[in-house]
N, C-alpha and C positions, 0 to 999 in steps of 0.2 A: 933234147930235154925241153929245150924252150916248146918247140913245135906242138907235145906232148902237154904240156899245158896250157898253148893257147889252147888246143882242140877238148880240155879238160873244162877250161874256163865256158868257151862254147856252147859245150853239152852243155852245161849248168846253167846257163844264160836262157835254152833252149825251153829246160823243166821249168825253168823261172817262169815263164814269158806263157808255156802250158799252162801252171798251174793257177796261175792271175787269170787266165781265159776261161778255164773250166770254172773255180769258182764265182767268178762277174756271170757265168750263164747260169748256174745254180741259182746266182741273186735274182737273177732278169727273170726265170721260171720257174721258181716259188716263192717270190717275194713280191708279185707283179700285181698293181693296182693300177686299174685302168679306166680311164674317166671318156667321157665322149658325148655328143648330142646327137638326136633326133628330128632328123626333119624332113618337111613335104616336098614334092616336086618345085614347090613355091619358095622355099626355103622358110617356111614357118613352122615354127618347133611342135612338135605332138605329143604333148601333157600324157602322161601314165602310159607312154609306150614300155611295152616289155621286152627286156634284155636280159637273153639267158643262154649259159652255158647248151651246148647244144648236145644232148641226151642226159642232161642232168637236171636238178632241183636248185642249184645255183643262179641268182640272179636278181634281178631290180628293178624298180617300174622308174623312168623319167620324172621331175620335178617341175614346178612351174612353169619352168626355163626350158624344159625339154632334157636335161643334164640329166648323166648320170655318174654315178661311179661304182664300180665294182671288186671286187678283191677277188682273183681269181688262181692265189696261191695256193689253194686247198686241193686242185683239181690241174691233171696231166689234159683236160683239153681246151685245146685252143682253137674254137671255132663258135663267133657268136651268133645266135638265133634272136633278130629282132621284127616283133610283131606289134600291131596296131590294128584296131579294128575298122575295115574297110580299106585297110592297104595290105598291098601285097609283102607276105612275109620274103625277108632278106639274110642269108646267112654270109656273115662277114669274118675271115680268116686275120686273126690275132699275130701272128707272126712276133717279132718286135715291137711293135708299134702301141705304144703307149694313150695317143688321144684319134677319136675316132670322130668323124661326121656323117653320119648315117641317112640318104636318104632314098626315104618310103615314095614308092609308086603307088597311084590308086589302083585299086581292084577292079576292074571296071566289070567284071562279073556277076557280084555282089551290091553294084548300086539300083538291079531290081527288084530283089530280095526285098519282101517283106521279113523282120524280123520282132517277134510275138515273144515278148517276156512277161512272164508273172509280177503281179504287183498286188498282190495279196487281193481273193476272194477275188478272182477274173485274172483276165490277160490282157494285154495290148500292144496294140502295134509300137515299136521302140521310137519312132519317128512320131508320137503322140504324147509323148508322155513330158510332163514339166517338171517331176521330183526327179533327183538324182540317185539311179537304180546303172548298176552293171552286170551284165549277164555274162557265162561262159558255158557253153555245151562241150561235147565230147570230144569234137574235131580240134579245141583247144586246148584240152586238158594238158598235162603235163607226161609225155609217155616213158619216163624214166618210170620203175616201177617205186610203187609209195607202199606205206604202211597204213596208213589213216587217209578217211577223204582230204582234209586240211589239203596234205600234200598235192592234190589235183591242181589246185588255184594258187598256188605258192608266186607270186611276184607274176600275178594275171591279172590283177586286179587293183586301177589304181586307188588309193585309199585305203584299200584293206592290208593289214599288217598281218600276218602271223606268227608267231614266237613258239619255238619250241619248249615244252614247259621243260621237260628232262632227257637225258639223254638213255634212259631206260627204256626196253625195248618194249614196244609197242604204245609205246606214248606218243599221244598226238599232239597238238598246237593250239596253243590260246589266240582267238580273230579279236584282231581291235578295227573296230571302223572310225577312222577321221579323229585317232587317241580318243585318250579316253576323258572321262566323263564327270569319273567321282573318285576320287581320295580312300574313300574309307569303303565303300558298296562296291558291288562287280560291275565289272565292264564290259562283259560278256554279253554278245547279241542275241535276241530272240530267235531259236532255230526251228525251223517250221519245212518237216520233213511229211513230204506227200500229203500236205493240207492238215498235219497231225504237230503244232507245238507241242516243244520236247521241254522238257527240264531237265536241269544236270543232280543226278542221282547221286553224283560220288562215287557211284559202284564203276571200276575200269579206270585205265588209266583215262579217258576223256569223255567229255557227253558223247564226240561223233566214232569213240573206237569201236562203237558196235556194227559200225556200216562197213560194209565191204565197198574198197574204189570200182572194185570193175564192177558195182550193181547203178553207178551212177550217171546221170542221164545230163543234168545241168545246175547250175548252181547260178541263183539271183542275190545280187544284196541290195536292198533297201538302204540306202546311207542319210540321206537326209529327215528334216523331220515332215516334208512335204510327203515322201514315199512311204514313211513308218506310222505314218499318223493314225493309221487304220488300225492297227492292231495295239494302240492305248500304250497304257502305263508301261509295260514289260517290252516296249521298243525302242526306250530312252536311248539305248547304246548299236540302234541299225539292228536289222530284220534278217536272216540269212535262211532264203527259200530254198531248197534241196528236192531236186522230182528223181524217182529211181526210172530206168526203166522199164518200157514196156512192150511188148508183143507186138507183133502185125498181120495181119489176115492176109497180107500179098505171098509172104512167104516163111518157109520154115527154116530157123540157122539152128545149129546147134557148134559149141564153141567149146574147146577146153585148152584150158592152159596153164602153167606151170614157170617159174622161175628159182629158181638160185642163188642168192644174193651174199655177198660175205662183206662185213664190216669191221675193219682196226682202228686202231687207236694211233691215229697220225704224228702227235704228238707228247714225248712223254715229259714229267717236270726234268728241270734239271737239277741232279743232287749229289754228295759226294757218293765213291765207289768207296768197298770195304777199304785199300789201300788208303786211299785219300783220306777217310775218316780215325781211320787207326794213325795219319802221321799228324793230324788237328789234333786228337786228343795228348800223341805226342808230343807235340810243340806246347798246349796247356796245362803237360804235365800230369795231371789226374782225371778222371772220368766217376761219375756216381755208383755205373752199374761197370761190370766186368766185361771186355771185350772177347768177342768171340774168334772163333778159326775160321769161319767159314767168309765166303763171297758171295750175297744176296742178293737180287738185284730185285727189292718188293715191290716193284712196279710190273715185270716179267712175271710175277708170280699170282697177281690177282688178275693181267689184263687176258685176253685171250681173242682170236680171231672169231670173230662172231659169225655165225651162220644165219639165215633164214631162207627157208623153204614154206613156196605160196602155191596153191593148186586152184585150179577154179572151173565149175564145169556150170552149163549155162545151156538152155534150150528155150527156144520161144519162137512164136507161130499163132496160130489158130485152130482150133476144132472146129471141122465141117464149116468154116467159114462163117461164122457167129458167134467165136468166144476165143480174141484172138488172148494167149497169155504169153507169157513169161516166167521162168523159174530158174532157179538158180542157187549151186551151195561152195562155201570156199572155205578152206582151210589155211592157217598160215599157223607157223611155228617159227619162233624169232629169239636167238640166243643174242642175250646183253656181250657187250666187251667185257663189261663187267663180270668175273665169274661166276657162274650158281643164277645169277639172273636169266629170265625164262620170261615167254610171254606166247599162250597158244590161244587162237580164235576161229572158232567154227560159227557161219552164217549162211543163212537160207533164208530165199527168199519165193514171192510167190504173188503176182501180180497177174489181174485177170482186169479185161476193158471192153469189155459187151454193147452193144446199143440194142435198143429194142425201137420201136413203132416207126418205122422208117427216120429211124435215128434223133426221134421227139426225145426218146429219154437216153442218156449217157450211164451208164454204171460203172467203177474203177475201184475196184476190191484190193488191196495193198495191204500183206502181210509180210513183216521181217520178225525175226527170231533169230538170238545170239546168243555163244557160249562164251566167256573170255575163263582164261585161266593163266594167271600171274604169282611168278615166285619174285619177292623184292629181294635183293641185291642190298645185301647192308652198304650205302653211299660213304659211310664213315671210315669205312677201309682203305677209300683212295689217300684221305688225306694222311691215315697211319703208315700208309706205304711211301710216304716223302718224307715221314721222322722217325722210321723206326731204325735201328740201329743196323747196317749193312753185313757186321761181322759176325749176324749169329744165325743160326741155322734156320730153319721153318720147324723142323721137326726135333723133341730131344727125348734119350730116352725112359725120362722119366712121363708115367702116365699118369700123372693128377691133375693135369690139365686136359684130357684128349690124344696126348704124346707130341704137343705144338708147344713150341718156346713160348714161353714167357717169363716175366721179370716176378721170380716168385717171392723175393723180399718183398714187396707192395701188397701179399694176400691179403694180409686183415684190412686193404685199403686201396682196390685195382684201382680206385679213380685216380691214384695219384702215381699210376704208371700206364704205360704207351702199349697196348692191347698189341696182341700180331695180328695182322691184316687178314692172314689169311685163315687163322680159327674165327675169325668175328662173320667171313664169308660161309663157312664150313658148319660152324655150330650153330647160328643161328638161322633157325629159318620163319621165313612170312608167306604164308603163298593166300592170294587173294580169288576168288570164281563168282563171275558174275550171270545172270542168266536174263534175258529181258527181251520181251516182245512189243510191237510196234506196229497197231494195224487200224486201217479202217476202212468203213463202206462210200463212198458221195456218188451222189447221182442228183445230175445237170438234167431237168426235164426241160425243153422246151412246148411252151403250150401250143396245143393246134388252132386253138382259136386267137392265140396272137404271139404269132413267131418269133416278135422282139423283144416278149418277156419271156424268162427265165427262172426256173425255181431250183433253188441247189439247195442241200439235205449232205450233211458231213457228220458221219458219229466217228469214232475215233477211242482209243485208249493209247498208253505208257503204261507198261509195269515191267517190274524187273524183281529179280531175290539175290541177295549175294552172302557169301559163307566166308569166313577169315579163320585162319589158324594160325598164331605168332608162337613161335615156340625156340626154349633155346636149354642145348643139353646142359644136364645136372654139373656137369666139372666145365660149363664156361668161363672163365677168368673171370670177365667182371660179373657174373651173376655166382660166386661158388660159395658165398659166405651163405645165398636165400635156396642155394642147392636148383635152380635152371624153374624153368615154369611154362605153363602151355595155355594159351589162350584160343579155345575155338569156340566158335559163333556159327551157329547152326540153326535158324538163319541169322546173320547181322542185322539186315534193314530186307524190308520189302516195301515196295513202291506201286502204291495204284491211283494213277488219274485216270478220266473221264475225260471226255470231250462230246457235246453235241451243238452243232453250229446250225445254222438255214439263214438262209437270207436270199432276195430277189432281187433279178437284175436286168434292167431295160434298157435298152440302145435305140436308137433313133434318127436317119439321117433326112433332114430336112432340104429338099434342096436348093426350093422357090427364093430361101435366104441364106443359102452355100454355107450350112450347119449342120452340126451331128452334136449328138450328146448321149451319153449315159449315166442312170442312175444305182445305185448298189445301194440296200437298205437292207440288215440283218440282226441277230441277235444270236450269242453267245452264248455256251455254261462249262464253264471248266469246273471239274473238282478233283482236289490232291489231296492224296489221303499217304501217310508216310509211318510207319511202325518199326521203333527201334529198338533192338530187342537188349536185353542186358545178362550178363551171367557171371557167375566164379569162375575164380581160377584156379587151374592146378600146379602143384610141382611137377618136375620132370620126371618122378619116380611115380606120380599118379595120386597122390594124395593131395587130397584140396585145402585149399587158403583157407581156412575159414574165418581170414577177417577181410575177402574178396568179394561175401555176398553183396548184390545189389538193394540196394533199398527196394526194387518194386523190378518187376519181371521186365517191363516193357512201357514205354510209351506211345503214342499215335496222334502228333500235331498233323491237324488238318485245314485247311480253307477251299474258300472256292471264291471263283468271280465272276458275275453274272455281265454281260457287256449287250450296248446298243449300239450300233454304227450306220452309217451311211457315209455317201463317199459322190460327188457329181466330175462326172468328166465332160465340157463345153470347149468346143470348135469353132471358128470362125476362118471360111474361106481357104479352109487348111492352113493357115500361118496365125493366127492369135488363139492362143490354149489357155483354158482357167480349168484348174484343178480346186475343187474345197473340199473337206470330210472332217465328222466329226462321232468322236468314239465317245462314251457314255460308260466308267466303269467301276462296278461295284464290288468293293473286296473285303472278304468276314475276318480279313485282320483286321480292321480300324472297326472303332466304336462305329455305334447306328448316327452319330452327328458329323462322321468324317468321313463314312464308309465311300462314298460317290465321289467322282472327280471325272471332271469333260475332261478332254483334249481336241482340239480342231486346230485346221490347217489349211489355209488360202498359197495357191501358188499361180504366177503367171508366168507365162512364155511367148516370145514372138521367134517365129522362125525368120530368119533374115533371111534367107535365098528360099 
């Protein structure tokens, strides 16, 4: 007997000692925050190095210090990918180990590498430049597959932030460069796609969700106000250049490709179960509304595994060896967690880069064209699903509602009852369709008769049309007293700017006094013309509001800004660099005695080694 109970006590001791182990590794591998620094063979720490989950979008750029920290409970891998520009990338196995010291070998591959980033209206050598500009090409990108560009450069770029605005499918990210700026006005950077600034339409869920990732070639940010200075007023908050790609006359690829991707809801709120709520209401004795029979669990029943399916087919070459192009069209289809949410985007694209007179003139023809097509997800439903009552059905079979539960004492008055989550997904629908093209011609002549001037020629447009229809059936709960209502917009807004740019650019390397310099001198004309339309409403049965009409069909605010600029780049001995430019800008919102405002900008640099 005794024996039979040590061996009892034992066991027990055994599961004890188990289940204290399994749980402390659950803590260790998804509770796991892990901190660590960055440094050089020198052991000098390496500012906005990137550390990231390795095949994921998880990760973090270094600090001041070099320091990072990461939370990497979200995610079953444990292997980290850290990179720096001009060291060679290092992937470092996570195991237990909580604080990390990482250090980077140089590249020695790479230290002859010229590297030529845009820096608005020309390029330059990176090893020339005095504003503060960060570049990333393709070789960098991010190759977990993304939804929107944003996600390419995600924790690649020190200084720039990205913020997920929603977690709505096909919604992209808001860039902050070096925080932000203004309290009250946007912070949003100027985005200057294949020499074409863009404005944000509204129409889609983001200005950049019209671009397809895999038509992307490299992305420049402008962050200071030395590098932004060129492009005036509209680059108070950093510049963010975007080149698609393009063709090549050496050879012909053709690509296509496809992915799969499925997305849950990792985790749910915590709240009572039917039991648990039916023994609270019994312990308080009384309840307002009458308890049900059933077990609901309204979080199960609005979230769902999400799917997305992304295709993408892709050819590019040259003709006869004189018109090398590019083409390109990609589909993606992205279901929310959220139920009923939807998000579908067709884009094409079509880049042509010719040269003519033994390559005096340069031509680059750049046209994109995009569908988006978005059903919203009423957001409201999440939080009814964390108070709506557990013990009562989804469905009942009374049909005055749709044949969905609801708390029908509160009719003459739903605001002051708890909607079901799941008629508020089911009845109501938004679906939003944007359409919008993005194209222009520039061509880079160089003169014959003097090869270090340059004449550039950029015309360019934006326009876009978008259509909305919000509609919600006649027996919805909280709309049943005004009988449901349908709002379509046929078109909502249509968007047309203009762009025509030119400006000349001289370079000159002097040698007698170990100097080079170039000059950029141009002139601007943008024009936005914007039309938004207005219309009645109908009931859900098709009869119109008639105290829904608008005062007037349509409006159409418009401006333009007319700019002057110039910009000197000066050399000395290759180590002492003066950068100045100064923009000139005149915009038809401000009266004719404020209309104009300079902006210039002096920078200096010494290379120490």
């Amino acid at each position: 007997m005794i024996r039979k109970q040590f061996l009892l006590n034992q066991n027990s001791y055994k599961k004890l000692v188990f289940l204290v182990l399994f749980n402390l590794t659950s803590f260790l591998f998804y509770g796991q925050v892990i901190t660590g620094t960055v440094v050089d063979q020198s052991n000098e720490t390496l500012i906005g190095a990137s550390v990231v989950l390795k095949g994921t979008t998880i990760g973090t750029a270094t600090d001041f210090d070099g320091n990072f920290t990461l939370d990497i409970s979200k995610s079953q891998v444990r292997t980290l990918v850290v990179s720096f520009t001009g060291y060679k990338t290092k992937e470092v196995s996570i195991g237990n180990q909580k604080n990390f010291i990482v250090s980077l070998a140089e590249d020695v591959s790479t230290l002859g590498e010229v590297v030529v980033v845009a820096i608005g209206y020309g390029n330059k050598k990176i090893t020339d430049l005095t504003g503060s500009i960060a570049s990333v090409s393709t070789k960098d990108f991010q190759k977990a597959p993304v939804t929107n560009v944003e996600g390419l450069i995600a924790n690649k770029l020190p200084g720039v932030q990205i913020t997920p605005t929603s977690g709505k499918p096909g919604a992209g990210g808001s860039i902050l460069i070096r925080g932000g700026s203004s309290l009250s006005a946007t912070n949003d950077p100027l985005i200057v796609i294949d020499g074409v600034p863009v404005e944000n339409s509204k129409s889609g869920p983001g200005i950049l969700s019209q671009l397809n990732p895999n038509d992307i070639e490299s992305f420049t940010v402008l962050k200071d106000a030395s590098a932004s200075a060129i492009y005036g007023s509209r680059a108070s908050n950093g510049v963010v250049i975007i080149t698609t790609k393009k063709g090549s006359s050496n050879k012909f690829d053709f690509s296509v490709s496809s992915n799969i991707r499925i997305s849950s809801v990792i985790r749910k709120a915590d709240v009572l179960s039917a039991d648990q709520y039916r023994e609270v209401v019994k312990q308080l004795g009384t309840s307002s509304t009458r308890l049900g029979n059933a077990s609901t669990d309204w979080q199960d029943e609005i979230f769902q595994q999400a799917i997305a399916k992304e295709h993408n087919v892709s050819a590019s070459g040259s003709v006869m060896s004189v018109l090398p192009y590019r083409a390109s069209v990609g589909f993606l289809d992205q279901d929310g967690v959220l139920k009923t949410g939807n998000y579908k985007r067709v884009t094409a694209l079509l880049n042509l880069s010719p040269k003519f007179f033994d390559d005096h003139l340069k031509v680059n023809v750049n046209l994109k064209g995009s569908f988006e097509g978005e059903r919203e997800a009423n957001e409201k439903a999440i939080r009814n699903a964390t108070i709506f009552d557990p013990t009562q059905s989804v469905f009942m079979e009374d049909q005055t509602y749709g044949g969905y539960f609801q708390y029908v004492q509160f009719a003459n008055n739903p605001g002051l009852a708890v909607t079901n989550p799941v008629s508020m997904l089911k009845q109501a629908k938004k679906i939003n369709q944007s359409f919008r093209s993005i194209g222009n011609i520039q061509l880079d002549y160089k003169m014959h008769f003097l090869p270090d001037l340059h004449l550039n020629v950029n015309a360019g447009y934006d326009v876009s049309r978008s259509i909305s229809r919000n509609a919600v059936d006649f027996n919805y709960f909280e709309n049943d007293a005004a009988g449901g209502f349908i709002a379509y917009k046929n078109p909502d807004k249509e968007v047309k700017n203009l762009l025509f740019e030119s400006y000349l650019f001289y370079s000159k390397e002097l040698k007698s006094i170990k100097s080079k310099f170039d000059i950029t001198a141009g002139y601007s004309f943008n024009d936005f013309l914007t039309t938004n339309f207005s219309y009645p409403s109908y009931f859900a049965n098709g009869a119109i509001n008639v105290n829904s009409y608008p005062p007037f069909p349509f409006d159409k605010p418009s401006n333009a800004i007319v700019s002057f600029y110039g910009r000197l780049n000066y050399t000395i001995n290759e180590k002492y660099l003066l950068t100045a430019s100064l923009r000139r800008d005149g915009s038809s919102r401000f009266s004719k005695e404020n209309r104009w405002g300079n902006f210039p900008s002096v920078a200096l640099a010494w290379k120490m080694k």
